[in-house]
C-alpha positions as CSV (number, residue, x, y, z in Angstrom):
1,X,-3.5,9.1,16.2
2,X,-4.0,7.4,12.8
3,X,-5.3,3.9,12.6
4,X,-4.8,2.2,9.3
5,X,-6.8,-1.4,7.9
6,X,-5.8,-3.1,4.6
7,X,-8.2,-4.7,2.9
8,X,-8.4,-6.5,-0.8
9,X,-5.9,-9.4,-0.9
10,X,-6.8,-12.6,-2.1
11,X,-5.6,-15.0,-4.7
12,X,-5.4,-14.3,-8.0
13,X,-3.2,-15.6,-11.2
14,X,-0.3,-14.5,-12.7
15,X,-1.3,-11.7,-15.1
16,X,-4.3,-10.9,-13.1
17,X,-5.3,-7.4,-11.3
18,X,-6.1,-6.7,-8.2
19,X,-7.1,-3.4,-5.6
20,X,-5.9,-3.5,-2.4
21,X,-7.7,-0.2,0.2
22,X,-6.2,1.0,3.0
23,X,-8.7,2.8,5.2
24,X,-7.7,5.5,7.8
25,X,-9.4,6.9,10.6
26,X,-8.6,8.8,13.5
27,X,-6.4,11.9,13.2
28,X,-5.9,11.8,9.3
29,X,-5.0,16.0,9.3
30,X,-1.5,14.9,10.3
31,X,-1.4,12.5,8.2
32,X,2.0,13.9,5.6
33,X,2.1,10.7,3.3
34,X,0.7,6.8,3.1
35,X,2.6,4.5,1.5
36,X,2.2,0.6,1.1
37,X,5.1,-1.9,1.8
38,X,5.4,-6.0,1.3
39,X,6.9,-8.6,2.7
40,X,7.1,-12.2,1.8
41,X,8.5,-14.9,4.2
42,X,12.2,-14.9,5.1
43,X,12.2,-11.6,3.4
44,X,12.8,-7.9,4.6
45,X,9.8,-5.7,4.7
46,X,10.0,-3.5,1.6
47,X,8.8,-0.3,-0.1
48,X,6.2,-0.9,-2.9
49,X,4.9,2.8,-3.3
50,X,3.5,6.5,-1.7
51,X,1.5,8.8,-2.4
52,X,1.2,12.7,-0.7
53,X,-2.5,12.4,1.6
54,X,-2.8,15.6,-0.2
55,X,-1.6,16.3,-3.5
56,X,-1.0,14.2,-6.4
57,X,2.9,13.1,-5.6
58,X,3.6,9.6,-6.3
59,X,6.8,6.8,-6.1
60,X,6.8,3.5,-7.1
61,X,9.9,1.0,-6.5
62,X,11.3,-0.4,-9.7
63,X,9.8,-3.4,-9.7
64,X,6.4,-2.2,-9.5
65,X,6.9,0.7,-11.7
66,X,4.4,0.3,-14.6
67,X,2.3,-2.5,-13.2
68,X,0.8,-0.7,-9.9
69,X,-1.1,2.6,-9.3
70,X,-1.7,4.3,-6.2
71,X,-3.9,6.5,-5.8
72,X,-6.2,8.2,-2.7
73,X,-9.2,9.1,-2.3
74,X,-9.2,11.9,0.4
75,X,-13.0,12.2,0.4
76,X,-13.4,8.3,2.4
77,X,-9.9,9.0,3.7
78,X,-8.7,5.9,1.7
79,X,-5.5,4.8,-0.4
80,X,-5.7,2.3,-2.8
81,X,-3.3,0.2,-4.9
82,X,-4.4,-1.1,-7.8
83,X,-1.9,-4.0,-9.0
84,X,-1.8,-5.2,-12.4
85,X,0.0,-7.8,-14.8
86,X,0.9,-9.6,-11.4
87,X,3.9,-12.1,-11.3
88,X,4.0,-14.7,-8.5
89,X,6.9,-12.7,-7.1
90,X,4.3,-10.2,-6.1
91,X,3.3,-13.0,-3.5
92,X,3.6,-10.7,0.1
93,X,1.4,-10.0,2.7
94,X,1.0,-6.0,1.7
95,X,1.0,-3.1,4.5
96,X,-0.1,0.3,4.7
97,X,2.0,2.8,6.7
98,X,1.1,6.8,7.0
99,X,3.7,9.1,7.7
100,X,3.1,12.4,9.7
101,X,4.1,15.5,9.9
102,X,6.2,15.7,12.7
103,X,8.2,12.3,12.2
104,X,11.0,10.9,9.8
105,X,9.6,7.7,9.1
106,X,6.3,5.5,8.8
107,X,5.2,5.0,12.5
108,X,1.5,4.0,11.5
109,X,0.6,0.7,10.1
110,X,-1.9,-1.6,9.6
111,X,-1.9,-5.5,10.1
112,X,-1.5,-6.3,6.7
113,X,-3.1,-8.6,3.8
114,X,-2.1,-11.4,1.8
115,X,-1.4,-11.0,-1.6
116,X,-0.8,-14.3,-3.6
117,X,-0.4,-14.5,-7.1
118,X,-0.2,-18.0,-8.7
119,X,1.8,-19.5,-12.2
């Protein structure tokens, strides 16, 4: 199997940038697609953006479209999100999820890291 660690969160202010890295390990050849998610408190976990582990296919949500980049390097088996022109509703804790081949849905994830973006 795939095991998945965020890494990159921190504060920062509104307007700000910041690069979060997911790093995967294990069994990344059947890995299909990584995608990160968010969720804030008293909020549903939601989709942010994914990217094919191989090829250059990406989707953003709407509110994120314009602002963050993802991108993956396949070489150090890492995705990244770079996040720009933050707003203080970007304030989650940020999740990476892979996807594999054989299943539907994201049944990978890491434990997350806090994002939180200031007025």
């Amino acid at each position: 199997q795939v095991q998945l660690v965020e890494s990159g969160g921190g504060l920062v202010q509104a307007g700000g940038s910041l690069r979060l890295s997911c790093a995967a390990s294990g069994r990344t050849y059947s890995t299909y697609a990584v995608a990160w998610f968010r969720q804030a408190p008293g909020k549903d976990r939601i989709f942010v953006a994914s990217i094919r582990w191989s090829g250059g296919t990406a989707a953003y949500a709407d509110s994120v479209k314009g602002r963050f980049t993802i991108s993956r390097d396949n070489a150090k088996n890492t995705v990244y999100l770079q996040m720009n022109s933050l707003k203080p509703e970007d304030t989650a804790v940020y999740y990476c999820a892979a996807k594999r081949f054989s299943v539907t849905g994201y049944d990978t994830w890491g434990q997350g890291t806090q994002v939180t973006v200031s007025s």
